[in-house]
C-alpha positions in Angstrom: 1.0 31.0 56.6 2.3 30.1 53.2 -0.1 28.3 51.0 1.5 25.7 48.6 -0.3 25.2 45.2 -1.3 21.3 44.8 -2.3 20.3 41.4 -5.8 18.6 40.7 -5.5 15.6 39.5 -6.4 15.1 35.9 -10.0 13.5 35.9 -9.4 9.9 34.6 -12.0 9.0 31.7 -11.2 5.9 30.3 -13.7 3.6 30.7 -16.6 5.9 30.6 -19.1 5.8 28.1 -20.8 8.7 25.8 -23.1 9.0 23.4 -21.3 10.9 20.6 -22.8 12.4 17.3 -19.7 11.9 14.9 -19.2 15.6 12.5 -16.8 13.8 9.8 -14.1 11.2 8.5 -10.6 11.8 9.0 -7.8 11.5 6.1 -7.5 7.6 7.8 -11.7 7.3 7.7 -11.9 7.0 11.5 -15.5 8.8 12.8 -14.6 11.9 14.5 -16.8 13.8 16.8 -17.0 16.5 19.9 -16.6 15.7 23.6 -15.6 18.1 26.2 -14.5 20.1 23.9 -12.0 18.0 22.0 -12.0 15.5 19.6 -12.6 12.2 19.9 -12.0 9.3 17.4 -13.8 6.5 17.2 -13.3 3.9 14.3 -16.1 2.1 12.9 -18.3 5.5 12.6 -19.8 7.8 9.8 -20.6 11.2 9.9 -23.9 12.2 10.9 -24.3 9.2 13.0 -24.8 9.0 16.7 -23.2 6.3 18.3 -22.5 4.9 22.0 -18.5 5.1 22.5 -16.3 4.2 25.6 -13.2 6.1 26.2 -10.3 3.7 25.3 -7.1 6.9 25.3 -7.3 10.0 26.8 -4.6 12.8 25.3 -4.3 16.2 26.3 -6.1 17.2 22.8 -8.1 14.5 22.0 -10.2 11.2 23.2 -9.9 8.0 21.6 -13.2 5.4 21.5 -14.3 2.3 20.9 -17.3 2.1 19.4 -19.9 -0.1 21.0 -23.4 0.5 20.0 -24.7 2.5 16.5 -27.8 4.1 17.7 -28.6 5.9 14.3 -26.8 5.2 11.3 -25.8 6.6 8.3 -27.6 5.5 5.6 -24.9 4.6 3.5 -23.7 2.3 6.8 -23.4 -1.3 5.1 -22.9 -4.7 7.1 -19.0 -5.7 6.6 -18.6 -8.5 5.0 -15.6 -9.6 7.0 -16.2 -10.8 10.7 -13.0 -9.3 12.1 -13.7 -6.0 11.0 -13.1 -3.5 13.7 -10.7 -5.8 15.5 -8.3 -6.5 12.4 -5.9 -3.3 11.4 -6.5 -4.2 7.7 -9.5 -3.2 5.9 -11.3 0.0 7.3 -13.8 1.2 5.2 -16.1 -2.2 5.2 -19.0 -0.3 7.2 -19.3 2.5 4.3 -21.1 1.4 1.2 -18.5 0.4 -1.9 -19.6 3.2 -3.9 -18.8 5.7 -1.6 -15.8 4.3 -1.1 -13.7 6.5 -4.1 -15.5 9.9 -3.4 -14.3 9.5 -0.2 -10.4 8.8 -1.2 -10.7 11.7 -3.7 -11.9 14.5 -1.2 -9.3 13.5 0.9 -6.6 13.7 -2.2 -8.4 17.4 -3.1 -8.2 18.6 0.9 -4.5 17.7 1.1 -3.8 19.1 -2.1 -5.6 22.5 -0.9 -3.8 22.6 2.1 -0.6 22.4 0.4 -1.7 25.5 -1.6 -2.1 23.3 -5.1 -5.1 24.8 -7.3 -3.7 24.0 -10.4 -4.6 27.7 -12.0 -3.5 31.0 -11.0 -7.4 32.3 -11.5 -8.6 29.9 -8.7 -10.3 30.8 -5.4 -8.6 30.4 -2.3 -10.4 28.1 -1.1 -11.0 26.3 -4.2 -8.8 23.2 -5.4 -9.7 22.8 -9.5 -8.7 19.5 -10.3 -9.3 17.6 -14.0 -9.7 14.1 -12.0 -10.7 11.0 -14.6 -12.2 8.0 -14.3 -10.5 5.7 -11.3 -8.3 2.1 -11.8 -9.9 -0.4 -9.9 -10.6 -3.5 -9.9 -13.3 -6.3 -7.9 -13.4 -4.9 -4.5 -12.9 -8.4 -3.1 -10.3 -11.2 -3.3 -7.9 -9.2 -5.2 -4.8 -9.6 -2.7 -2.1 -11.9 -4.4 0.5 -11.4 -1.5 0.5 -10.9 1.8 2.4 -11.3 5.4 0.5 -13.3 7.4 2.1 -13.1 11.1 2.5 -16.3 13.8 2.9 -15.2 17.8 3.1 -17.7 20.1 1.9 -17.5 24.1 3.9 -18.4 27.1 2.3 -21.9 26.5 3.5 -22.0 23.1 0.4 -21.8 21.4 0.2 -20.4 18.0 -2.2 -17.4 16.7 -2.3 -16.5 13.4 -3.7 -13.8 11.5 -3.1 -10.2 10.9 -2.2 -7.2 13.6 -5.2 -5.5 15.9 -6.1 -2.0 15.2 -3.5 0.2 17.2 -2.0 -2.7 18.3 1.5 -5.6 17.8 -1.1 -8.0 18.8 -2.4 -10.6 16.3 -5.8 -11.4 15.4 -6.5 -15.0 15.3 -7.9 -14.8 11.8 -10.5 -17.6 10.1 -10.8 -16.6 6.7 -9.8 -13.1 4.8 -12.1 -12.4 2.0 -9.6 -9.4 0.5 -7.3 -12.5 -0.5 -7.2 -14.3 -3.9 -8.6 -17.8 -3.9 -8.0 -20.1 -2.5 -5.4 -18.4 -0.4 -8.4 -17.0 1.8 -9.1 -19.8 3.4 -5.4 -21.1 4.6 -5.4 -20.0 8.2 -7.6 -23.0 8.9 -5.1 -25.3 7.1 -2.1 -23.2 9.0 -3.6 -23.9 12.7 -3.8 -27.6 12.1 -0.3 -27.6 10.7 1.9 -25.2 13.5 1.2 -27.3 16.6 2.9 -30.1 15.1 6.0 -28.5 14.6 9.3 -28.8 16.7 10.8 -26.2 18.9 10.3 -23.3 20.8 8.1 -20.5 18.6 9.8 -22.1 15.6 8.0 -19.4 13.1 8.5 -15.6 12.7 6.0 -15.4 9.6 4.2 -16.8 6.6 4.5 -15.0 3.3 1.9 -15.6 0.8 2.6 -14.9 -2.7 -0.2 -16.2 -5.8 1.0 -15.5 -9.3 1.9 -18.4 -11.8 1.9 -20.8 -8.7 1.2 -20.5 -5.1 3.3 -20.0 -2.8 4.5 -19.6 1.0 7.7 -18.5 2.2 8.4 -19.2 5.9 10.3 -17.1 8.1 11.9 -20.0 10.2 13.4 -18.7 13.1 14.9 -22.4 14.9 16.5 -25.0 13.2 14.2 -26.8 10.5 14.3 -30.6 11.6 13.6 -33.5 9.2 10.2 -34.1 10.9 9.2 -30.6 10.5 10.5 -30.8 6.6 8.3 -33.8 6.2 5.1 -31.8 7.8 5.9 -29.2 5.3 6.2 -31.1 2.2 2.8 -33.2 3.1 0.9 -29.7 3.3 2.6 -28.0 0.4 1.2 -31.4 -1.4 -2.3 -31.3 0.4 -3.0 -27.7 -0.6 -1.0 -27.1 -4.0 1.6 -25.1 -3.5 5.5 -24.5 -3.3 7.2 -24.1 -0.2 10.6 -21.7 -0.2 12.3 -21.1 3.5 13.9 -18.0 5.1 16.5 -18.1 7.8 17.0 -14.6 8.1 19.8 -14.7 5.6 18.3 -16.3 2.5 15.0 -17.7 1.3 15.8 -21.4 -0.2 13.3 -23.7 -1.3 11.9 -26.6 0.5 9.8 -28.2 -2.5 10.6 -27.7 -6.1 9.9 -24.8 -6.9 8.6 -22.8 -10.5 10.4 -19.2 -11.3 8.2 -16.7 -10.0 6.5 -14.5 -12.6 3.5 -12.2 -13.5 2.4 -11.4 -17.0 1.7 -6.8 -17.6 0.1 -7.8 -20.7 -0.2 -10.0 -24.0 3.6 -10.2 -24.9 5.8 -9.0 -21.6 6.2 -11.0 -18.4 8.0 -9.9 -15.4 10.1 -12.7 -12.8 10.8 -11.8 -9.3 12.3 -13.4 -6.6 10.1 -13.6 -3.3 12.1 -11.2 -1.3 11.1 -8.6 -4.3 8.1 -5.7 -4.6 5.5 -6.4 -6.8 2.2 -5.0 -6.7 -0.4 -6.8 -4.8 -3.4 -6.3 -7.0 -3.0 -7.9 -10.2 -5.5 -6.5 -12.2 -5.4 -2.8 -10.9 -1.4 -3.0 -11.4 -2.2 -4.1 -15.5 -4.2 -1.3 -15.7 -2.4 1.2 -13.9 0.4 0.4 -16.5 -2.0 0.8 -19.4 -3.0 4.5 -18.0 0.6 5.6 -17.6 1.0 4.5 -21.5 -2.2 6.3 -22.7 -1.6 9.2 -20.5 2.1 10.0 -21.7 1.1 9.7 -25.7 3.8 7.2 -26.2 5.7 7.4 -29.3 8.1 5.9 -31.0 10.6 8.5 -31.2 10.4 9.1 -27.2 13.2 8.6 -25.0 12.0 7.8 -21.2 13.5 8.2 -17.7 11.7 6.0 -15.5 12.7 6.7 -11.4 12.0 4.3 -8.7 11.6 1.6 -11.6 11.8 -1.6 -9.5 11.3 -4.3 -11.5 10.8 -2.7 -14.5 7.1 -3.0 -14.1 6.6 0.0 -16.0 9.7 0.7 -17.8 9.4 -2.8 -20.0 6.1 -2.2 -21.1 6.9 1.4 -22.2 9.8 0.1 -24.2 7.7 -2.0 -26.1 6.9 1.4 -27.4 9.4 4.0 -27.5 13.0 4.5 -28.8 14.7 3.9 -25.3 13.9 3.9 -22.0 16.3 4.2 -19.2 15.3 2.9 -15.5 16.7 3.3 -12.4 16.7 2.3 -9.3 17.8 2.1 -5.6 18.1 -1.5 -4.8 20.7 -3.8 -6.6 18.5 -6.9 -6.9 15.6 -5.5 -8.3 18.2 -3.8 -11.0 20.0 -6.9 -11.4 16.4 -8.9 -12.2 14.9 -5.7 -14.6 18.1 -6.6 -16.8 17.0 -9.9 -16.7 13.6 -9.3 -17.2 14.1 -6.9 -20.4 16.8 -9.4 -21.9 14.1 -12.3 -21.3 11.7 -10.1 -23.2 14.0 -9.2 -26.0 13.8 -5.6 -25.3 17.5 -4.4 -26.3 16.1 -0.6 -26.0 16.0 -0.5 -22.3 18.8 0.2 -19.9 19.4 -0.1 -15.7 21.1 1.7 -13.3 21.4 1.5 -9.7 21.8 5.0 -7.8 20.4 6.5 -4.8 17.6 9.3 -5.5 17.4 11.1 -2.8 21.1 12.1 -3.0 22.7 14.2 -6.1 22.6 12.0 -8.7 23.3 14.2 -11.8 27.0 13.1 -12.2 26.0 9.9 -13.5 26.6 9.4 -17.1 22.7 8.5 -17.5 21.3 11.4 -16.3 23.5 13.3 -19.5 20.8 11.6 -21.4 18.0 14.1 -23.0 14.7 12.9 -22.2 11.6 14.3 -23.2 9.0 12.0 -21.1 9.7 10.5 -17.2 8.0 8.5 -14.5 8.0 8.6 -11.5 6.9 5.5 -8.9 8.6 6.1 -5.5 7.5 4.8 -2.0 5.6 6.5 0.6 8.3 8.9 1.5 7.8 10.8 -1.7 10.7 12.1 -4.4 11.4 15.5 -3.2 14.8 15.2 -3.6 14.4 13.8 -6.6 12.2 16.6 -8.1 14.4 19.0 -7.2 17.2 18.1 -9.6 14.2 16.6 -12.2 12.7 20.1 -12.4 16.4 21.4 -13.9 15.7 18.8 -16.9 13.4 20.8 -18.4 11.3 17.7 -19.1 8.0 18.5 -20.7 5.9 15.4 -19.4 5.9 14.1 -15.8 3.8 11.2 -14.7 3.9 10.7 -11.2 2.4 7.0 -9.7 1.5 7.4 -5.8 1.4 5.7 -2.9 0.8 8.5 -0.5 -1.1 11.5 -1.0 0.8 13.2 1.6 3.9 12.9 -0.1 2.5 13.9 -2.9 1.2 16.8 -2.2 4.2 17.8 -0.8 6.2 16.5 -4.3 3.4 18.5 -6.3 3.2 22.0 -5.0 7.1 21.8 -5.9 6.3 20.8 -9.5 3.7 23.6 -9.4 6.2 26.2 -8.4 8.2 24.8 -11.4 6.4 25.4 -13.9 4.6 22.4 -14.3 0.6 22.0 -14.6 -1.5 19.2 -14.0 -3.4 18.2 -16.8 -4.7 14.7 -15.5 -5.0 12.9 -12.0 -6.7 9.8 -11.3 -7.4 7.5 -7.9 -5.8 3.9 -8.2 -8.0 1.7 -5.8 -4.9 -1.0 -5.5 -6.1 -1.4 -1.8 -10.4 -1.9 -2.1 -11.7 -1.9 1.8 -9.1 0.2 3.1 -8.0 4.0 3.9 -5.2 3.7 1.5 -5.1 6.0 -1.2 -2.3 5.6 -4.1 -3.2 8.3 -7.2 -1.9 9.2 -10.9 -1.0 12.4 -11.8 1.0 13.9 -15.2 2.2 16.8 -14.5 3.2 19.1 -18.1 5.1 22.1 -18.5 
């Protein structure tokens, strides 16, 4: 008789609840603790607590849960301040006390730096990351957001919710008020719900951009034809709550009301226009600061000449300017080159040059990159400037100052500048996200 092998059927968990004692944070400050043998998540936890959980995913390596009841806390556990916290993807650190809020970024920065082998000095332990960290950048940890996407979804009835997306989720939370928005932006959801029902059409909006600089104001992804009556319903609340009103189709943002350039001042004597498809920073006072470290920190003088990568805007290159003999920028987006000539011709700075150019291919042909610089900065996006780096390290450049917005990447970017000579001689944390897991850094680099 031939026996056939049958396969137990995997024991199905979800559902079940545990009570979990949670060992540690994550790099993304989600709880992590021991069951069955295997990880679980659960967001909303600190280590050293013991919490009830109930299994919400169950992968071959690891349980996810949601947490449901804290049955001894950590005693830096605070009450979040938001009431959509734990259901809103956004701000996921409002259960940990503000002031631990930075260590907890810069362990994180250290342990990725140590696993990428970066120890900053030959005589260092192996399992020993020596790193000169200053002071942090940061600002008020609340109401600091000047622009943000605020998302519209619409049920089979056509009813609108708006708000931001659910943890691990496409789905919106319908959201009342967000207290990491400037004033009085933080209270326009109410406002927003009163105003979407009357509008024509079927699920007529895609998105509702807020942007407060030198005027408020909301750029609305309309996705149907904008009718007259819909114009007028506009207009009326743009009047009712103070702000200007601009319109994207998909293929250009227009205004609807009359609308003021768009501009930010980076300090006393230089102010920056955008357009409202551009990137700015969304934390105005940690962005003026983070440009008055990157001045400090690269001993500006005036005979310096100053490559600036990834330079957008010219957030950074203009302000530098204002201080050395010449500072060339570049960047990978046409617009944002187009407006930095604008921006340095607006603020008479004649000593600053743009150029359009992809990084991350072989840029050296270029007539700019013939240039000898002694100073450069680098501000890419979350995939990092590898490619860059490699043909930077051929430069020879003595000072590197390199503005992050992933630790990850930079890591990655840094051991490479390690094994090139360089040293770092400074890093700091830039808390340009308060309440949240994100984690942007400043590092010079000098060989």
């Amino acid at each position: 008789m031939v026996n056939y092998f049958k396969a137990t059927p995997k024991t199905q968990k979800l559902g079940q609840q545990h009570t979990i004692k949670i060992k540690r944070l994550d790099f993304n400050g989600c709880g992590v603790g021991i069951h069955q043998q295997k990880n679980i998540f659960i967001d909303g936890t600190l280590p050293n607590e013991t919490v009830v959980s109930k299994i919400i995913e169950q992968k071959s390596k690891y349980f996810r849960g949601k947490l449901i009841e804290v049955v001894i806390p950590n005693e830096q556990r605070v009450v979040a301040a938001c009431q959509h916290f734990l259901i809103c993807g956004g701000c996921d650190l409002q259960h940990l006390n503000p002031k631990e809020h930075l260590p907890f970024k810069q362990q994180k920065v250290t342990e990725l730096f140590q696993r990428n082998g970066i120890f900053n000095s030959s005589t260092s332990k192996s399992n020993e990351v020596e790193l000169p960290w200053q002071k942090p950048i940061n600002s008020e940890p609340w109401h600091y957001r000047r622009k943000a996407r605020i998302g519209v979804q619409y049920n089979k009835a056509g009813n609108a919710t708006i708000g931001f997306r659910q943890r691990s989720s496409n789905q919106l939370v319908a959201i009342k008020k967000c207290p990491v928005l400037v004033k009085p932006m933080d209270d326009i959801f109410k406002p927003l719900n009163a105003l979407l029902p009357k509008l024509s059409g079927k699920n007529p909006i895609g998105h509702i951009e807020v942007i407060v600089t030198n005027v408020t104001s909301l750029i609305v992804r309309q996705l149907t034809k904008l009718s007259e009556q819909d114009k007028e319903h506009w207009l009326t609340f743009a009047q009712q709550q103070q702000c200007q009103i601009m319109i994207n189709d998909g293929k250009s943002i227009l205004p609807l009301t009359s609308c003021e350039p768009l501009e930010y001042p980076i300090d006393k004597s230089i102010k920056l226009q955008f357009s409202a498809a551009d990137f700015i920073q969304v934390n105005h006072d940690v962005n003026t600061k983070m440009v008055a470290q990157a001045i400090d920190w690269l001993t500006l003088e005036k005979q310096d000449k100053v490559l600036d990568l990834f330079c957008g805007l010219g957030n950074f290159s203009l302000p530098i300017a204002a201080k050395v003999n010449s500072v060339t920028g570049v960047e990978g987006v046409d617009n944002m080159v187009v407006q930095a000539k604008e921006n340095a011709a607006s603020n008479n700075l004649s000593n600053s040059h743009f150029y359009q150019a992809d990084l991350n291919s072989n840029w050296q042909s270029y007539p700019w990159s013939k240039e000898k610089y002694n100073k450069v900065l680098i501000d890419p996006a979350r995939a990092g400037a590898y490619q860059a780096i490699e043909q930077l390290v051929k430069f020879n450049i003595k000072y590197l100052l390199y503005v992050s917005c992933d630790p990850t990447t930079l890591a990655k970017d840094g051991a490479l500048l390690l094994n090139n000579g360089y040293k770092i001689e400074k890093i700091s944390l830039i808390d340009m996200f308060s309440q949240t897991k994100h984690i942007e850094t400043m590092v010079l680099f000098v060989r």
